[in-house]
PANULUM-34968 format. One record per residue: residue in three letters; x, y, z of N, C-alpha, C in turn. Coordinates in steps of 0.02 Angstrom, whole numbers, always signed. Layout:
 type n_east n_north   n_up ca_east ca_north  ca_up c_east c_north   c_up
  ALA      X       Y      Z       X        Y      Z      X       Y      Z
...
END
This chain:
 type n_east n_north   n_up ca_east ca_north  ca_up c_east c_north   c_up
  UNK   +384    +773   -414    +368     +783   -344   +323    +844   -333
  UNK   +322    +886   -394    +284     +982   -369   +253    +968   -426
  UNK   +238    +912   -444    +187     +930   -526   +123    +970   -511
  UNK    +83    +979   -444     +41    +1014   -449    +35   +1060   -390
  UNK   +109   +1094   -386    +109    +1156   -327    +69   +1224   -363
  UNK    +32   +1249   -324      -1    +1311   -340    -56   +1283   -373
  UNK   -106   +1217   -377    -162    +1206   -382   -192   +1198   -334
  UNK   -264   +1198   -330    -303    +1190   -278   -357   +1155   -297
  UNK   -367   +1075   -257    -398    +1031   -272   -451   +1009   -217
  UNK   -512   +1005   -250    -570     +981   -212   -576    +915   -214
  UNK   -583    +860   -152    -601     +805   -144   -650    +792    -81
  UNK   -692    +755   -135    -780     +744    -80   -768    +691    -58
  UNK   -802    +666     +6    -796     +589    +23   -732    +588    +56
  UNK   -711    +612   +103    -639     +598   +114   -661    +575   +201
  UNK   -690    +550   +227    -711     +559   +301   -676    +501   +327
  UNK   -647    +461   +308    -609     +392   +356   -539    +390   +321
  UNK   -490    +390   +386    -440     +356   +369   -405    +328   +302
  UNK   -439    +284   +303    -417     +228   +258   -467    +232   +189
  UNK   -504    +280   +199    -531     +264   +128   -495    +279    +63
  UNK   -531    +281    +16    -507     +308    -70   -494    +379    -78
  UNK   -538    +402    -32    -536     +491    -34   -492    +512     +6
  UNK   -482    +493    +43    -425     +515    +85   -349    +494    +60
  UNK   -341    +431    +15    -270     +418     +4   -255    +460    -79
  UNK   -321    +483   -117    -310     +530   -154   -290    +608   -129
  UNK   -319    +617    -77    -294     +680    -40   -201    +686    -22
  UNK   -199    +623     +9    -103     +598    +27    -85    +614    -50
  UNK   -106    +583   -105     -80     +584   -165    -80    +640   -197
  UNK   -116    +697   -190    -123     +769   -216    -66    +808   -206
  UNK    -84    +794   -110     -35     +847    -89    +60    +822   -100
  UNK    +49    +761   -109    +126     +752   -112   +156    +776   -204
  UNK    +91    +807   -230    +126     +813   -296   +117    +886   -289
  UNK   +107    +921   -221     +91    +1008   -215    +33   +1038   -194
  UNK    -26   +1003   -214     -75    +1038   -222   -107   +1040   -154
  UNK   -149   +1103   -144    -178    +1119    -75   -238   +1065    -95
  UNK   -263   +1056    -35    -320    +1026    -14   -376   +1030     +4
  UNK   -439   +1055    -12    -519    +1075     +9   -554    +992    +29
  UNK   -553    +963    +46    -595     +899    +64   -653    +888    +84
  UNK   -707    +884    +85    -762     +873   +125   -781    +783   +144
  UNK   -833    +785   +233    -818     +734   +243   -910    +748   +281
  UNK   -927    +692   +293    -989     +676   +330  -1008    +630   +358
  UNK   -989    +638   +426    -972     +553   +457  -1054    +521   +482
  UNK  -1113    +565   +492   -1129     +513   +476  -1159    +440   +451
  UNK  -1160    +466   +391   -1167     +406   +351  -1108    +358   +355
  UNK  -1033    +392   +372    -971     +320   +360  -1013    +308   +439
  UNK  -1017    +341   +504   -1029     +298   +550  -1079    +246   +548
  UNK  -1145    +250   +494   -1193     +203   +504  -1190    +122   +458
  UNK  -1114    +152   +396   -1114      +81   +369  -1042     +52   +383
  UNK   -990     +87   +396    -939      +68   +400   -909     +68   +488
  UNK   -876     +20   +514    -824      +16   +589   -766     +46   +594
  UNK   -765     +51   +651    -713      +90   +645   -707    +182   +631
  UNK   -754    +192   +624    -742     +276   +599   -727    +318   +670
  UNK   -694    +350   +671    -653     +395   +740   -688    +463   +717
  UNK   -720    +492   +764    -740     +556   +775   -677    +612   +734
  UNK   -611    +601   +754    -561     +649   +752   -524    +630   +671
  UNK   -565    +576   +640    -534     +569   +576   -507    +619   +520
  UNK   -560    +660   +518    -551     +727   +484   -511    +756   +506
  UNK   -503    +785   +554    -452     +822   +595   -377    +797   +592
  UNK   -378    +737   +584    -321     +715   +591   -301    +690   +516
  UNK   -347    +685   +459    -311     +704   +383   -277    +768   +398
  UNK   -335    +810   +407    -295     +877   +400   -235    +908   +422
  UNK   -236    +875   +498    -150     +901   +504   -110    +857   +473
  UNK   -123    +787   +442     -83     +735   +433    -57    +782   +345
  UNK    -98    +832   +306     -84     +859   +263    -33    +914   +238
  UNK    -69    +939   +305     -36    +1025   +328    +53   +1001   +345
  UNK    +54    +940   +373    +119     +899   +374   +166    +894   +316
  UNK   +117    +904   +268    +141     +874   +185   +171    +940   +163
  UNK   +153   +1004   +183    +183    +1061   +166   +131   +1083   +132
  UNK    +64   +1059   +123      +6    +1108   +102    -47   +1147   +121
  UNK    -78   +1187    +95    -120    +1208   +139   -180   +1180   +131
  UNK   -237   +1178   +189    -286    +1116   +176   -352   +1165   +226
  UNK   -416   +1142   +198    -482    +1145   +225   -509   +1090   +213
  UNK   -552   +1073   +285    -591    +1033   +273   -689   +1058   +268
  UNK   -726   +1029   +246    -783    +1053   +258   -839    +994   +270
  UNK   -898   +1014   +328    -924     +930   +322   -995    +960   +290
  UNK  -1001    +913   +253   -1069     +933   +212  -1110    +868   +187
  UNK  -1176    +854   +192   -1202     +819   +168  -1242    +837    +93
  UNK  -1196    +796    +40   -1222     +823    -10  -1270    +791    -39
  UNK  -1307    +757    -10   -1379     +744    -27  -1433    +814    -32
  UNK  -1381    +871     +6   -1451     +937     +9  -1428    +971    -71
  UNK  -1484    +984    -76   -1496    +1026   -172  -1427   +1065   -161
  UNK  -1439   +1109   -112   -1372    +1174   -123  -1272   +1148   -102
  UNK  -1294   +1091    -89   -1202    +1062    -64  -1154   +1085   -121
  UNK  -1175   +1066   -178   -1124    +1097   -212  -1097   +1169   -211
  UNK  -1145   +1206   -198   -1110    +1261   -198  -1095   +1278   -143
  UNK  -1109   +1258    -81   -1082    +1269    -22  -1020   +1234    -31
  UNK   -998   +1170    -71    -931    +1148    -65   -879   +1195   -103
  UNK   -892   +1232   -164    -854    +1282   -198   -840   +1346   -170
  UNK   -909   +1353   -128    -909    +1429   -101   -847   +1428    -46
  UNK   -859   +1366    -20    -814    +1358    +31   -718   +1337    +41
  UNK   -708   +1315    -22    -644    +1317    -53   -636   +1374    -89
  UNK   -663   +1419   -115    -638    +1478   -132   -627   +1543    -80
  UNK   -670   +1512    -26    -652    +1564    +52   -607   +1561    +69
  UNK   -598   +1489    +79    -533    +1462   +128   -446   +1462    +84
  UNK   -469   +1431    +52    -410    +1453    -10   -391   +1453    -73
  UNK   -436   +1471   -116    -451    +1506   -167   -481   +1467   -221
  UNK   -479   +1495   -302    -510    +1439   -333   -487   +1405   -358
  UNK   -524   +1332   -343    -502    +1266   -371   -476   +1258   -440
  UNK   -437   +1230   -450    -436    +1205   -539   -430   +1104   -545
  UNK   -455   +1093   -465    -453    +1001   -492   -515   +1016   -452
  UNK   -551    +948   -468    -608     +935   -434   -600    +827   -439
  UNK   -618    +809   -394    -624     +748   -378   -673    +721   -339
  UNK   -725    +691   -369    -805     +675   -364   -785    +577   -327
  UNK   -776    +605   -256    -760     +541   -246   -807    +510   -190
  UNK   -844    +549   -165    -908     +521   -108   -964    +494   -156
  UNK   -980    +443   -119   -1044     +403   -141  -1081    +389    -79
  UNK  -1147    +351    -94   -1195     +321    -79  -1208    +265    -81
  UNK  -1202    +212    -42   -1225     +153    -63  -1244     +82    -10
  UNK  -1304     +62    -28   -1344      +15     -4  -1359     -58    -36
  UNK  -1354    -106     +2   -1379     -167    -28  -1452    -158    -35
  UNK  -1477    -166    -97   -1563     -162   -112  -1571    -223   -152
  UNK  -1554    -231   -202   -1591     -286   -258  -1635    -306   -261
  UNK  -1688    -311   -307   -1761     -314   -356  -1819    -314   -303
  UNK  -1795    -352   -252   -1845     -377   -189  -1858    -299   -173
  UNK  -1816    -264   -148   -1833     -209    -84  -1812    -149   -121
  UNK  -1811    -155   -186   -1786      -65   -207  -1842     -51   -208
  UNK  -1834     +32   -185   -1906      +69   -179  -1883    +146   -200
  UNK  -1916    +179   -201   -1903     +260   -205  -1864    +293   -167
  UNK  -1876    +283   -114   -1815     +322    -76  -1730    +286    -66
  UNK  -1743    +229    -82   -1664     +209    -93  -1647    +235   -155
  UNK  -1683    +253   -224   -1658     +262   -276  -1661    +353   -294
  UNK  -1693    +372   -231   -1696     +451   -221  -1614    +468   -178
  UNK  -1597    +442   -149   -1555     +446    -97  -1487    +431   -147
  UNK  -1491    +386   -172   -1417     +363   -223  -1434    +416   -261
  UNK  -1473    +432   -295   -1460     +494   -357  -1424    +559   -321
  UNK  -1483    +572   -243   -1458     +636   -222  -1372    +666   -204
  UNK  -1333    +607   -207   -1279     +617   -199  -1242    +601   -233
  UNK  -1249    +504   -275   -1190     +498   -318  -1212    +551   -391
  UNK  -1276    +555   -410   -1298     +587   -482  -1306    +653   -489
  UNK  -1352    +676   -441   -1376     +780   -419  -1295    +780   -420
  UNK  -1274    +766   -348   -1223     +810   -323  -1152    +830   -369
  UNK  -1148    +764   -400   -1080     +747   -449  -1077    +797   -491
  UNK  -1123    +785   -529   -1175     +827   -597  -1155    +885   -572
  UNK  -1205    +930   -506   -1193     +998   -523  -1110   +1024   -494
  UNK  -1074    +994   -462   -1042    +1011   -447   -990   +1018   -524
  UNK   -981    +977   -531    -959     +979   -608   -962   +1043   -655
  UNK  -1028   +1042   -659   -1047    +1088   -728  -1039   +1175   -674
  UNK  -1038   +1171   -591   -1034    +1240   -581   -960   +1236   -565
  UNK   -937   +1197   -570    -839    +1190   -565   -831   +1216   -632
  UNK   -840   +1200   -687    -839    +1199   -748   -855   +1283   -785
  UNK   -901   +1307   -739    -949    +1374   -762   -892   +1411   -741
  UNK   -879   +1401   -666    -825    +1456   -615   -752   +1456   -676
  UNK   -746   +1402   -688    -679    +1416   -714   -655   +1428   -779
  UNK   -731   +1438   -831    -727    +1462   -896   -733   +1529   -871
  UNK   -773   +1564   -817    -781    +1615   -791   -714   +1670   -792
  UNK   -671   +1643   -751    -594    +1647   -734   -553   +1681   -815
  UNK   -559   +1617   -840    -532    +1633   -905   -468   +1646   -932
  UNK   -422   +1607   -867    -361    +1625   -873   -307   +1569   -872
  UNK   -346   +1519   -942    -309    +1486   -980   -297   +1440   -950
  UNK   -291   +1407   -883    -257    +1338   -850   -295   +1282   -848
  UNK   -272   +1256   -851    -298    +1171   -873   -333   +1145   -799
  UNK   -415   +1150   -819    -454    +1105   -763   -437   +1056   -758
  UNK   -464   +1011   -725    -462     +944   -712   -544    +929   -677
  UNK   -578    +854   -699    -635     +856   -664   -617    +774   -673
  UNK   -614    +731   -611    -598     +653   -614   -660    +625   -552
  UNK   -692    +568   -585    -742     +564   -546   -740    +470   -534
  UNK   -756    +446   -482    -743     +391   -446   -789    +354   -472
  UNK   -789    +274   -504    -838     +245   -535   -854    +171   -506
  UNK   -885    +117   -550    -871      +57   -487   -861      -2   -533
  UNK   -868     +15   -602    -852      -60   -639   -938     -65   -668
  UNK   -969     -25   -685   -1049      -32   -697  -1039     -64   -792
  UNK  -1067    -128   -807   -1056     -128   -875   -996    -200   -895
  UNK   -959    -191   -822    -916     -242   -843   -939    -298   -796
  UNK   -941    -286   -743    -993     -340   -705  -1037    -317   -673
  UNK  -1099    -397   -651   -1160     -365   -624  -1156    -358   -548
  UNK  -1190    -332   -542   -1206     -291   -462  -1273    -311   -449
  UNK  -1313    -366   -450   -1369     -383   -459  -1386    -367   -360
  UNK  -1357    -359   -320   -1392     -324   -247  -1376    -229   -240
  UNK  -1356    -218   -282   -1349     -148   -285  -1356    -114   -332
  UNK  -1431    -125   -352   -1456      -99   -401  -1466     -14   -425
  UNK  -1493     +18   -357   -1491      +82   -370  -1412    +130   -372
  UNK  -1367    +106   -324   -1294     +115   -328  -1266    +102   -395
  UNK  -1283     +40   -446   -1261      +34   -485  -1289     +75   -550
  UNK  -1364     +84   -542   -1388     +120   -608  -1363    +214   -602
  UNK  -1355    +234   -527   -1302     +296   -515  -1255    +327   -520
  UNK  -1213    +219   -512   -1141     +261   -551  -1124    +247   -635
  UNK  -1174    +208   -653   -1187     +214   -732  -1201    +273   -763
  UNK  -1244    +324   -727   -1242     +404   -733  -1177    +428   -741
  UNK  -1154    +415   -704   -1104     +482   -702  -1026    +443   -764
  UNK  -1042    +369   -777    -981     +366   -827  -1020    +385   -913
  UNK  -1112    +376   -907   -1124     +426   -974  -1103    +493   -976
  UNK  -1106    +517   -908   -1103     +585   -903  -1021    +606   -912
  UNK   -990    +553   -888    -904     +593   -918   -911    +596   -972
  UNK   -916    +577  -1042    -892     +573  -1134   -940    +631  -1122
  UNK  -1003    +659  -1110   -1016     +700  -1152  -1005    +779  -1124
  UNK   -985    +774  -1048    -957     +839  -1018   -895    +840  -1045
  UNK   -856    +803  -1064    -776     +803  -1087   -792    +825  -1136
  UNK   -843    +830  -1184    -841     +850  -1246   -865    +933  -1256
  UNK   -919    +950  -1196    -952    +1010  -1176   -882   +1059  -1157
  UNK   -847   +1052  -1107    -793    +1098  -1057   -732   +1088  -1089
  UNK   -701   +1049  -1156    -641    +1028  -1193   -626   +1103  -1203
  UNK   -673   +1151  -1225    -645    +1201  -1257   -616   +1239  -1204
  UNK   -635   +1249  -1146    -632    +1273  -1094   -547   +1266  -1048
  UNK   -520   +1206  -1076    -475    +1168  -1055   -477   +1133   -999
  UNK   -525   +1101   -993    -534    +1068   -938   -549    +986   -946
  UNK   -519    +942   -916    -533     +843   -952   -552    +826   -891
  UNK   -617    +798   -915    -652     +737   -883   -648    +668   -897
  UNK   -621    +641   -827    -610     +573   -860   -659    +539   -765
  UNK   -661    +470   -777    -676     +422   -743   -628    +366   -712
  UNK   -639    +341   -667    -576     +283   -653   -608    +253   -608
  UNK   -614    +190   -635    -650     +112   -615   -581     +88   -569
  UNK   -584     +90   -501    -519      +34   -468   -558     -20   -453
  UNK   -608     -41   -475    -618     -126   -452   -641    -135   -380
  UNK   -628    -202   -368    -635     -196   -266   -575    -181   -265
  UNK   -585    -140   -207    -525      -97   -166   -542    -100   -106
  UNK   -475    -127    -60    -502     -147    +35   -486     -97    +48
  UNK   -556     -59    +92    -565      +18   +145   -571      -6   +190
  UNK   -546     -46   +204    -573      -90   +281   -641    -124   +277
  UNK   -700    -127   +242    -760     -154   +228   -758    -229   +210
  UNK   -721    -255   +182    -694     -330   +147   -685    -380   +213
  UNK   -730    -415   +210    -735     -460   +266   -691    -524   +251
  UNK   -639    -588   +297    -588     -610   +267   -608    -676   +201
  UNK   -674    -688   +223    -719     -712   +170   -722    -706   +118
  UNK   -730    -631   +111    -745     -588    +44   -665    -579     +2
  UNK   -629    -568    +44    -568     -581     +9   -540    -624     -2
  UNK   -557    -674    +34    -534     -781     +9   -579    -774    -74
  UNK   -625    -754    -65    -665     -789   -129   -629    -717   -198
  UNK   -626    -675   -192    -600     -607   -216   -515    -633   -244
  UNK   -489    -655   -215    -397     -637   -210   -390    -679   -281
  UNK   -421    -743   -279    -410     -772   -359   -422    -748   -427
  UNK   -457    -683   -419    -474     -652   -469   -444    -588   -477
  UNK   -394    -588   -459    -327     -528   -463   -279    -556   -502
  UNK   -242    -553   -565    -215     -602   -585   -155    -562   -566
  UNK   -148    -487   -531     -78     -497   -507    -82    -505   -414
  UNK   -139    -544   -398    -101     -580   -324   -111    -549   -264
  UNK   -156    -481   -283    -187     -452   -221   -230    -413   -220
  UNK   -264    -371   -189    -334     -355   -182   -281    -269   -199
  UNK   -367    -232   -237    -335     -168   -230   -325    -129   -168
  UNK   -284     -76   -171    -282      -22   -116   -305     +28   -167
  UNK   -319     +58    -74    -326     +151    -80   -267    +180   -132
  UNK   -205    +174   -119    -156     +203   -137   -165    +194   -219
  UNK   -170    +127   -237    -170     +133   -300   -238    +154   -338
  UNK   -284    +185   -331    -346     +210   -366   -305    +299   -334
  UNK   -281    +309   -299    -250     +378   -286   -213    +396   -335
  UNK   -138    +336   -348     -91     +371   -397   -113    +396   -471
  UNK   -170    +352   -481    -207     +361   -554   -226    +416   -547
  UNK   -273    +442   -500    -305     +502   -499   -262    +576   -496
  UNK   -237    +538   -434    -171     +593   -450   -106    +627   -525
  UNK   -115    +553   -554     -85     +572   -628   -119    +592   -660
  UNK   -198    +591   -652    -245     +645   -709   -256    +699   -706
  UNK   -233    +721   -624    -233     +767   -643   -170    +837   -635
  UNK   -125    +776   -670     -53     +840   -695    -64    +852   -778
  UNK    -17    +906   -787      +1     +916   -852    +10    +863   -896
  UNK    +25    +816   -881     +76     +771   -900    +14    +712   -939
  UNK    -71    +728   -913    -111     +706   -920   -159    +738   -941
  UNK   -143    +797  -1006    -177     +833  -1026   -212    +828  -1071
  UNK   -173    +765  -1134    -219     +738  -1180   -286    +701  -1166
  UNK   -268    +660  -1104    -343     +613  -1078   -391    +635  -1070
  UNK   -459    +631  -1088    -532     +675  -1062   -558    +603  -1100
  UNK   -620    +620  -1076    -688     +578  -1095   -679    +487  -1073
  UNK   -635    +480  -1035    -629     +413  -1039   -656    +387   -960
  UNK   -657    +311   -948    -681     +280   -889   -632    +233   -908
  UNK   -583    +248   -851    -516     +209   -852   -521    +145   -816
  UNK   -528     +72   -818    -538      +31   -767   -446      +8   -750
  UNK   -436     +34   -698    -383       +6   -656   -409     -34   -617
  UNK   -403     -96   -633    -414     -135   -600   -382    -201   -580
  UNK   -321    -202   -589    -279     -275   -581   -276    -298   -629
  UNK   -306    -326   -664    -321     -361   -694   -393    -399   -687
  UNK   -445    -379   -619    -468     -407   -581   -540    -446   -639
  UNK   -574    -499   -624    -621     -513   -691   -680    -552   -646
END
């Protein structure tokens, strides 16, 4: 229940309700750990329904509920400097991090017809720049420190490799970045004590899954239902306790079974 009281964990992407970032946030704090979140509504307002002005606001007390202490910050990390405005800003508010969770993305239907430069400028600037440096200056701060405790760096992936994504081409060659980029940062920051790992949940309903999309989807769960938020949370949440100290370098697909 306290596996991670007295850590302090960063999670990007947390701006709706119901998303992935937000039910990893529920999942943090119920194992202790304070909360830094950042959120930027609006991009959820221009692709996703449903997004409530007061969403953020209302993780946060829904946290502070949980018995932790919590900041939120809204940042668009498409700009060069977000990363360090996201660290600078969890170490103001309440101190320094030792998890980090790379869970905001970018993403657009393009495929072969209409990809152009700025869709594939725009997916890098956030799922690839932002991930990347946040990482390696999470990574810098806390070899910096030097006082022995076990990082954590877990970063959100989409299944790139196991199936095709042939309308989301630049989304998909972005988050193919960042699962080369876990094996060889896990191998860079190991000494450091810090594990990088990845975790593929498959489709997972954020409310986006139209009832269509899940008629044709549900047969390919061989245990019988579509993923949740909750469950791409508990994973994340177990990587990053003690208890998950051997794991680094891997891209975990939790995925149902889904094929």
């Amino acid at each position: 229940m306290h596996a991670l009281t007295g850590r302090i964990a960063i999670v990007t992407g947390a701006t709706r309700s119901v998303g992935i970032g937000a039910a990893i946030c529920r999942a943090l704090a119920a194992k202790g750990a304070d909360i830094c979140f950042t959120h930027f509504q609006p991009y959820d307002q221009a692709i996703y329904s449903g997004v409530q002005p007061d969403d953020p606001a209302r993780l946060e007390a829904e946290l502070r509920g949980a018995g932790v202490r919590v900041a939120s910050l809204s940042i668009d990390l498409s700009q060069p400097d977000a990363y360090l405005r996201v660290l600078d800003g969890c170490e103001a508010h309440l101190g320094a991090p030792t998890i980090l969770i790379n869970n905001a993305a970018y993403s657009t239907n393009d495929g072969y017809q209409v990809l152009d430069a700025t869709t594939l400028d725009t997916h890098y600037a956030v799922n690839v720049r932002s991930t990347l440096l946040l990482s390696a200056e999470f990574a810098r701060r806390h070899g910096a420190r030097g006082d022995g405790s076990g990082g954590r760096i877990i970063a959100m992936t989409s299944g790139q490799g196991v199936l095709p994504m042939p309308d989301e081409l630049a989304y998909i060659a972005s988050k193919g970045a960042i699962e080369a980029f876990t094996m060889s940062l896990a191998t860079a920051v190991g000494p450091l004590g810090i594990t990088v790992n990845a975790v593929d949940p498959g489709p997972t309903d954020t409310g986006w899954m139209t009832p269509e999309l899940k008629e044709i989807l549900l047969p390919r769960f061989p245990l019988g239902r579509i993923g949740l938020p909750t469950d791409a949370a508990s994973l994340v949440a177990w990587l990053a306790t003690d208890e998950a100290g051997w794991i680094t370098g891997q891209v975990i697909r939790s995925r149902g079974g889904f094929f």
